[in-house]
C-alpha positions as a printed NumPy array, in Angstrom:
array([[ 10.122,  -5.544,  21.674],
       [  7.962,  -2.479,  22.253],
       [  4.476,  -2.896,  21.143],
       [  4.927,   0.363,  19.214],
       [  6.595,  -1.142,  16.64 ],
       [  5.384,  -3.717,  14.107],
       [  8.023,  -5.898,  14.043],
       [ 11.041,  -4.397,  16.418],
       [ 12.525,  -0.892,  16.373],
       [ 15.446,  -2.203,  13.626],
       [ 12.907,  -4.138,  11.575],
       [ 10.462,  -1.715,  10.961],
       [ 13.284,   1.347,  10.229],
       [ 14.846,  -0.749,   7.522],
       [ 11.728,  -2.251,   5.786],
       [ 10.039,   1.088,   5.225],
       [ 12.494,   4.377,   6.15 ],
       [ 15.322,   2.443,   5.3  ],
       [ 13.644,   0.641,   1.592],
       [ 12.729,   4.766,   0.596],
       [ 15.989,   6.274,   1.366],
       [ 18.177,   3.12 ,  -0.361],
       [ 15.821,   3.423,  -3.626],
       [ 16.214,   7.151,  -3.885],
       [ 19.965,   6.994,  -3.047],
       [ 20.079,   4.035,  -5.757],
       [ 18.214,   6.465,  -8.56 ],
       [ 20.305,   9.518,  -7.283],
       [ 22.98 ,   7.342,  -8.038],
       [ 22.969,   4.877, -11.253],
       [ 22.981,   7.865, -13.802],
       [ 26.843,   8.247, -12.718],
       [ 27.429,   5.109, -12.867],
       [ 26.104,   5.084, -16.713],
       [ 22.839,   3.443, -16.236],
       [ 20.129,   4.678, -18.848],
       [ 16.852,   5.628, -18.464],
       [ 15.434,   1.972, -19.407],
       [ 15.318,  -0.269, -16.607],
       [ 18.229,  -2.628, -17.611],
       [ 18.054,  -6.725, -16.891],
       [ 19.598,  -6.669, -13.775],
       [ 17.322,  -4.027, -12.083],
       [ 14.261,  -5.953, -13.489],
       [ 15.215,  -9.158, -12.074],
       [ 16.092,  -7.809,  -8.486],
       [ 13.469,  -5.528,  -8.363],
       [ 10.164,  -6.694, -10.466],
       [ 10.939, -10.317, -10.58 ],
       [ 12.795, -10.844,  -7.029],
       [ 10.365,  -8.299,  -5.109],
       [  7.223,  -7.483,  -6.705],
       [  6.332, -10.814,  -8.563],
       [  7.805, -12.689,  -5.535],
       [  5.993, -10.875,  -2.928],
       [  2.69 , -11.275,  -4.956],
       [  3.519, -15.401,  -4.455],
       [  3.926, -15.252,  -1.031],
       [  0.344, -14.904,  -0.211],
       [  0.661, -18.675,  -0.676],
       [  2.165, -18.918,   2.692],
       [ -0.65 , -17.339,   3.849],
       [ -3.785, -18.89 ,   2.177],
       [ -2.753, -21.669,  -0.466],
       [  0.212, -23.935,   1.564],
       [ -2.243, -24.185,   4.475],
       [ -4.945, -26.977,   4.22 ],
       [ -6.642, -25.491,   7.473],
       [ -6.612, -22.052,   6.478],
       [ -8.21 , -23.457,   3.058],
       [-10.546, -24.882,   4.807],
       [-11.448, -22.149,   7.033],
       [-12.818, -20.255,   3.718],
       [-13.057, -22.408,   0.802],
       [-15.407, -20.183,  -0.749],
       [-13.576, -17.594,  -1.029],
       [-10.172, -18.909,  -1.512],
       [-11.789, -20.935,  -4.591],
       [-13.923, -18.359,  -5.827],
       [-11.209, -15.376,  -5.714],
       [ -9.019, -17.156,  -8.165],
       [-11.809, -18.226, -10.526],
       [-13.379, -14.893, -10.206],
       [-10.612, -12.859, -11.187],
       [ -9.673, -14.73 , -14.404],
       [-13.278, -14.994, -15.423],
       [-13.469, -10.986, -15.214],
       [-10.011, -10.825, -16.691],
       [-11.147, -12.999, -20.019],
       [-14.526, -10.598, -20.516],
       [-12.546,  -7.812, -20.213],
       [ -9.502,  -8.994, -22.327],
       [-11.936, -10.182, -24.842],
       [-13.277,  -6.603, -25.208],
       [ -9.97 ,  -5.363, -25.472],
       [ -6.149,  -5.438, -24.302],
       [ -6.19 ,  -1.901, -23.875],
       [ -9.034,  -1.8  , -21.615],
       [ -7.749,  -5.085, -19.386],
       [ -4.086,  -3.373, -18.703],
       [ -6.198,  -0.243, -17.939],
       [ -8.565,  -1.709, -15.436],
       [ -5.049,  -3.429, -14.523],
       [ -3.633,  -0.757, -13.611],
       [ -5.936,   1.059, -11.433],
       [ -6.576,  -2.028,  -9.678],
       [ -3.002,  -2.232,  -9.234],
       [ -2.428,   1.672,  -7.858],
       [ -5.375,   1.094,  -5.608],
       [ -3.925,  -1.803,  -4.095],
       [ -0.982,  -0.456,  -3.675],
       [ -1.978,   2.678,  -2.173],
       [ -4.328,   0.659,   0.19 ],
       [ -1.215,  -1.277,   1.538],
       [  0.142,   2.422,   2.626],
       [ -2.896,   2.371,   4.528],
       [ -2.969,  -0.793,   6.297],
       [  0.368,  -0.443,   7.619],
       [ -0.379,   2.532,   9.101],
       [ -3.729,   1.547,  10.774],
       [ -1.704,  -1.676,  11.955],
       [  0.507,   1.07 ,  13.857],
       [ -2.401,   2.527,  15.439],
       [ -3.905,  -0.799,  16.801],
       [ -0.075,  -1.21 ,  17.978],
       [ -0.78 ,   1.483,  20.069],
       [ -3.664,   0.898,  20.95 ],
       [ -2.188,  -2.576,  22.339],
       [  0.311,  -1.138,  24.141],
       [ -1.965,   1.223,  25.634],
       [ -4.441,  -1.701,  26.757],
       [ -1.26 ,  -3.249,  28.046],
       [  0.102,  -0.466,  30.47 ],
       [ -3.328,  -0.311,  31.548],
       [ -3.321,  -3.787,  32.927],
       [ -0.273,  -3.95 ,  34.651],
       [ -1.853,  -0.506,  36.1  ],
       [ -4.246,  -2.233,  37.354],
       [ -2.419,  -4.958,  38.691],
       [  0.425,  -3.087,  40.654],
       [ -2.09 ,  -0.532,  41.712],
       [ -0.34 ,   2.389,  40.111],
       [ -1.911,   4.701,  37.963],
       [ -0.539,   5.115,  34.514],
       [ -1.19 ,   7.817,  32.04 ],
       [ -1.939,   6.089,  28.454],
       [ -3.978,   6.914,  25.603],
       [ -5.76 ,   4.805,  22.671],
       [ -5.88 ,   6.655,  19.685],
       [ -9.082,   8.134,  19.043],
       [-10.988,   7.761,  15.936],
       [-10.421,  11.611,  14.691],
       [ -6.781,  10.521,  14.962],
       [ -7.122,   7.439,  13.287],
       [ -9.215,   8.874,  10.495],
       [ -6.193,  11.88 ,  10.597],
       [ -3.356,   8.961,   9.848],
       [ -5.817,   7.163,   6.997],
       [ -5.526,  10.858,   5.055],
       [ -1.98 ,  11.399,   5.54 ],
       [ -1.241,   8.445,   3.712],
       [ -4.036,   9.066,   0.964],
       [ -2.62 ,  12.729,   0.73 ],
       [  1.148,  11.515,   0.017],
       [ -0.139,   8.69 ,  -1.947],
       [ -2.797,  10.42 ,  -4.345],
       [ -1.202,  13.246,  -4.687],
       [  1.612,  12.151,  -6.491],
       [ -0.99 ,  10.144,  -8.488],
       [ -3.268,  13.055,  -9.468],
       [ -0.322,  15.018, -10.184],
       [  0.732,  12.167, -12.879],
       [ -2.462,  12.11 , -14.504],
       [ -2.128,  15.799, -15.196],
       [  0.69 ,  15.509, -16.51 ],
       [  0.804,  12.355, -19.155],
       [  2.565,  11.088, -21.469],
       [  5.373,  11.15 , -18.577],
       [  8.455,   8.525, -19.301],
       [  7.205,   6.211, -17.508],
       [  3.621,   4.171, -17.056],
       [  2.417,   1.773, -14.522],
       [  2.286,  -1.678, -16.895],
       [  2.314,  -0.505, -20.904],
       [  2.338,   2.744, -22.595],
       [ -1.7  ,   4.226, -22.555],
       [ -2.648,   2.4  , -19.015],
       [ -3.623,   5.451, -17.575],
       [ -6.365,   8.009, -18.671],
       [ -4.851,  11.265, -19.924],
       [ -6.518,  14.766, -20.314],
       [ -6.714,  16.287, -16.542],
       [ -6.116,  19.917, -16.915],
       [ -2.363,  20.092, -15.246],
       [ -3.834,  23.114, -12.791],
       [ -5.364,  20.005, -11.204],
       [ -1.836,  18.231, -10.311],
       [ -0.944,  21.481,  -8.872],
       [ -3.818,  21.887,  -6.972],
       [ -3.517,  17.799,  -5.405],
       [ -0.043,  18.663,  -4.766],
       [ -1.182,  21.699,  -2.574],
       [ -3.861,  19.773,  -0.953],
       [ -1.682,  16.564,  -0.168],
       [  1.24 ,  19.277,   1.212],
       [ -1.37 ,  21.187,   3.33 ],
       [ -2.323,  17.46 ,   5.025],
       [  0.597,  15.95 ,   5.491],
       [  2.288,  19.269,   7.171],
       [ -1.084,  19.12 ,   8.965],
       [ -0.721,  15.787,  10.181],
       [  2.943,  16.886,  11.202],
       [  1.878,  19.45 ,  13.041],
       [ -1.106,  17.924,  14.981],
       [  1.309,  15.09 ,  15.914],
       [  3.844,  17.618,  17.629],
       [  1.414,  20.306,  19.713],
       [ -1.102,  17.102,  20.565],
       [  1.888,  14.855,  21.533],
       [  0.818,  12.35 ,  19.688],
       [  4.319,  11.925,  17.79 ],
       [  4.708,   8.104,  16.761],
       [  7.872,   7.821,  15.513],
       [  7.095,   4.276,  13.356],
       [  4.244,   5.898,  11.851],
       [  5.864,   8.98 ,  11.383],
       [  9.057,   6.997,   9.153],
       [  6.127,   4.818,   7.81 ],
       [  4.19 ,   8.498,   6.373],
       [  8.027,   9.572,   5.37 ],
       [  9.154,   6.718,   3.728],
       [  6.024,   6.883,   1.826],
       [  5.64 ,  10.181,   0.88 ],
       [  9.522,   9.727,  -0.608],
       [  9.133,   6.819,  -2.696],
       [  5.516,   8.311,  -4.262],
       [  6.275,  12.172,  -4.396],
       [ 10.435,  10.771,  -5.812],
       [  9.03 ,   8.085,  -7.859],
       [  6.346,   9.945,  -9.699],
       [  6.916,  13.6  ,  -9.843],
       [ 10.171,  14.219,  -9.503],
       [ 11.605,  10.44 , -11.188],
       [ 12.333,  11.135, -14.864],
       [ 12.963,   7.49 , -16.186],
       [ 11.   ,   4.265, -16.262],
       [ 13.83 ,   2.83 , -13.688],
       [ 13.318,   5.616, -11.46 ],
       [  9.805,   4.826, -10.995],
       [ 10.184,   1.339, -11.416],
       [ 12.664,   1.226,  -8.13 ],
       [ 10.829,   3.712,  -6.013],
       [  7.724,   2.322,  -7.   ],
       [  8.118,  -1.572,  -5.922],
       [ 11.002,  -1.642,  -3.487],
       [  8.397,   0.006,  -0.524],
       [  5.569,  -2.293,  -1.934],
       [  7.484,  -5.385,  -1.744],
       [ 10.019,  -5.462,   0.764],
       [  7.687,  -4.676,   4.084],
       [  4.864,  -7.223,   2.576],
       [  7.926,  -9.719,   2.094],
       [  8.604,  -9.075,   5.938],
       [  5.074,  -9.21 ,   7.106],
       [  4.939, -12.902,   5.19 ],
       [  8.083, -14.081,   6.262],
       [  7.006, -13.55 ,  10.189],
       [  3.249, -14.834,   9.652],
       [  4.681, -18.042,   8.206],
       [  6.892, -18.822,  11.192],
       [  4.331, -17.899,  13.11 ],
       [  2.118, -20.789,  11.35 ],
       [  4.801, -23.296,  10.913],
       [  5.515, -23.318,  14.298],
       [  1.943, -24.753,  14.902],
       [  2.792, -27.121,  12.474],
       [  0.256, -25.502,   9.956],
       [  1.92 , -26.482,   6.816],
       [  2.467, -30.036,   7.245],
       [  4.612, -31.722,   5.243],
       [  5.56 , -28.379,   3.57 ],
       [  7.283, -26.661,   6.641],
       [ 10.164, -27.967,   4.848],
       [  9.78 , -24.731,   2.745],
       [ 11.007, -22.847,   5.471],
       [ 13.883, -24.755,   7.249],
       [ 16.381, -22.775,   5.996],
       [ 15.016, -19.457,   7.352],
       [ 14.744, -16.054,   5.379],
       [ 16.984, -17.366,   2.861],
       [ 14.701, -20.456,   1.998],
       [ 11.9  , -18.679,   2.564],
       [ 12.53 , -16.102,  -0.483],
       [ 14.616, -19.211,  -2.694],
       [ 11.042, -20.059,  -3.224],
       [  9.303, -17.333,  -3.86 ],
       [ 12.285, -16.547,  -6.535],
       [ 12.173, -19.724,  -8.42 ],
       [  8.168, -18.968,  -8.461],
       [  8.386, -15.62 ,  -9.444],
       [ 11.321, -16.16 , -12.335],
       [  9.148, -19.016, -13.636],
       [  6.094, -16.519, -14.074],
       [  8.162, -13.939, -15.763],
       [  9.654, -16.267, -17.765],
       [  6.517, -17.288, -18.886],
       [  5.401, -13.96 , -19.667],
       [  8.467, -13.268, -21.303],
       [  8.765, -15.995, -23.825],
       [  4.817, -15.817, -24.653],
       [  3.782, -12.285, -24.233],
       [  6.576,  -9.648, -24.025],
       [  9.531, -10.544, -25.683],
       [ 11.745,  -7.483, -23.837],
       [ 14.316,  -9.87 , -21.835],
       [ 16.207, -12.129, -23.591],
       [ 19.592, -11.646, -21.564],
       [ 17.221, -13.267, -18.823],
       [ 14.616, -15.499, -20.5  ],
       [ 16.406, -16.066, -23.545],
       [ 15.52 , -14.956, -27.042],
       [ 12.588, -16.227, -29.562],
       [  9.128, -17.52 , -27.771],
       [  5.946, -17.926, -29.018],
       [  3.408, -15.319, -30.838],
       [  0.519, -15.758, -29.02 ],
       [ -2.699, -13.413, -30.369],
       [ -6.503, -12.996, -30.932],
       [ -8.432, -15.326, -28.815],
       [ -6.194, -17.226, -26.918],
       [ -4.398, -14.15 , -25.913],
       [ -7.561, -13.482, -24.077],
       [ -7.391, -16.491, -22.314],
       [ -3.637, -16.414, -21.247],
       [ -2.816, -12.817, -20.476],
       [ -5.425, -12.853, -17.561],
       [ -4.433, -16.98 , -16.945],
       [ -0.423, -15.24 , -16.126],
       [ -2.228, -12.67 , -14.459],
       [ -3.911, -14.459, -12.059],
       [ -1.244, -14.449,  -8.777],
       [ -1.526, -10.712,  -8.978],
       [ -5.324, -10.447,  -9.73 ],
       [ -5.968, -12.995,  -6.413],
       [ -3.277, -11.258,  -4.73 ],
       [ -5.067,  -7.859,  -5.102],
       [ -8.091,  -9.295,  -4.706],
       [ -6.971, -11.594,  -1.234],
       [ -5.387,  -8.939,   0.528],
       [ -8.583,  -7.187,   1.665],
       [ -9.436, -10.164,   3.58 ],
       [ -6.827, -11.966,   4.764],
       [ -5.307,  -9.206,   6.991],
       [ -8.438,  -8.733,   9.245],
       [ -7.876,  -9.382,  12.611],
       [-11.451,  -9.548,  13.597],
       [-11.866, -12.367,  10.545],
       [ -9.037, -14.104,  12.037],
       [ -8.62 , -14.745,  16.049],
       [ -5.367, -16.178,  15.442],
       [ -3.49 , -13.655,  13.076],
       [ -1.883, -11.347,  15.987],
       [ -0.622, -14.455,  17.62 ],
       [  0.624, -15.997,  14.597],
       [  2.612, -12.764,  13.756],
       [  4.047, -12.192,  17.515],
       [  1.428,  -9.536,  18.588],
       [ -0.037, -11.721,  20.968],
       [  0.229, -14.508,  23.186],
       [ -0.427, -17.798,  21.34 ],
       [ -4.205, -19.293,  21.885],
       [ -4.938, -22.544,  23.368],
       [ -3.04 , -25.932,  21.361],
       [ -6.693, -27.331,  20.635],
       [ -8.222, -23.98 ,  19.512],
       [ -4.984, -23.887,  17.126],
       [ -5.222, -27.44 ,  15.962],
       [ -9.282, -26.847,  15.219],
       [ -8.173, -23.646,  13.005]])
């Protein structure tokens, strides 16, 4: 495997150039077919409650299934979880409007800063490989033309991705109501004069041809982060401006969210389990990638079903009908209490990708050779 990609060559086309193109080919397609604008049961369960919901519970892999890694950072492992519903029940308490709001821009940040981290993992790639042709340079006693990507061209790849993520985002703002919202109707703020949508459009157009075009005269043309920028300028740009349903958005929107972190988790926790880091529990993943997401769907059905039967009410060819009316002051206290894998999801995943925080992260997901047994085993 080439240390330019971030998983192998196949791997990394399907999870993110592959994902965009098979969501916009799926909306292009479904209004034939006689699909409606709603987002009907069967898309919801494959693509909220199979990929979203499931990909926010695989962070357990990751933090909560490992007693070392819980132990590495108890503080904030505890305190994220206990954090985030605390803040959730003040703001809830205030008002349901307000908590879905903050919600949701928590929610579009964090989504948008995934965009990012992918593509600054692809630079370190590089950087890797260029380290690594360096050495064996040096060792053979041949000289070998490589290049680490400069900071200018770092900073360069960060604002391509803001530029195809936030201007789609901009854009929507400018142009609200629209038929679809992130969580409930109202989430967003409306009132931003539409000239400036047009004028973020422009902007994130002028950057990303930019970027294009620095790539090609510099010869710095990746081609992973190249589909990575592609893939997401496709599902943001398709999903937002040009989608004209709820299950347009809805599709374009998760599939490139969930599918790549689903990926990243599924190699980081064979990486783990085959230092024996989850113990009894590497059970969980004897049967592979199909055992691996088996649990993550029961979890994330179970959740929805929750949500379903005491908050929402909208499924009942999957949840069944009737439920409970929950309201007033205990709504307070369970709408952040269901909320709280995504709220320590969002909140985890600016920490627990670090490499710096973590000496054994690259090794763990194949970027590296694997450290010493006893430096593994002290983890």
């Amino acid at each position: 495997m080439t240390q330019r990609w971030l998983f192998s060559p196949g791997v990394d086309v399907l999870a993110f150039a592959g994902t965009a193109l098979l969501s916009f080919a799926l909306v292009l397609l479904l209004p034939s077919l006689g699909v409606g604008a709603d987002t009907p049961p069967w898309a919801f369960l494959i693509f909220v409650v199979f990929i979203d919901v499931a990909h926010v519970w695989s962070t357990l892999f990751r933090v909560y299934l490992d007693k070392a890694e819980l132990q590495r950072r108890p503080l904030l492992y505890a305190g994220a979880p206990l954090l985030a519903y605390g803040l959730g029940v003040a703001v809830h308490s205030i008002s349901a409007e307000a908590f879905w709001r903050v919600l949701a821009y928590i929610a579009a940040w964090h989504f948008i800063r995934q965009q990012v981290g992918w593509m600054v993992l692809y630079g370190r790639r590089a950087g890797q490989q260029s380290q690594a042709a360096r050495d064996d340079a040096e060792r053979s006693g041949a000289s070998a033309e490589v290049r680490r990507p400069s900071n200018t061209e770092l900073n360069l790849d960060r604002a391509a991705i803001y530029a195809a993520t936030l201007g789609p985002v901009v854009w929507w703002h400018a142009h609200l109501p629209r038929a679809f919202w992130w969580f409930r109707e109202g989430d967003f703020v409306s009132g931003l004069p539409q000239w400036v949508g047009t004028l973020a459009l422009g902007i994130h157009a002028v950057v990303l041809v930019g970027w294009l075009a620095q790539a090609l005269v510099l010869r710095r043309f990746h081609l992973g982060k190249t589909l990575l920028l592609f893939a997401t300028w496709l599902s943001w740009f398709g999903g937002i401006v040009l989608a004209q349903s709820d299950l347009a958005f809805t599709v374009m929107n998760v599939a490139l969210h969930g599918v790549p972190y689903l990926v990243l988790l599924h190699r980081y926790a064979k990486g783990r389990d085959a230092e024996g880091g989850y113990g009894r529990l590497s059970w969980l993943l004897r049967a592979g990638l199909p055992g691996f997401l088996v649990v993550l769907w029961v979890l994330a059905f179970f959740e929805e079903f929750a949500w379903d039967r005491l908050v929402w009410h909208d499924h009942p060819m999957l949840f069944g009908a009737g439920g409970f009316e929950v309201e007033g002051a205990l709504l307070a206290l369970l709408v952040p209490l269901l909320s709280l894998p995504q709220t320590t999801h969002y909140l985890l995943d600016g920490f627990i990708w670090k490499t710096k925080a973590d000496p054994h992260l690259t090794a763990r997901l194949g970027w590296a050779p694997a450290p010493h047994v006893d430096t593994v085993a002290a983890s």
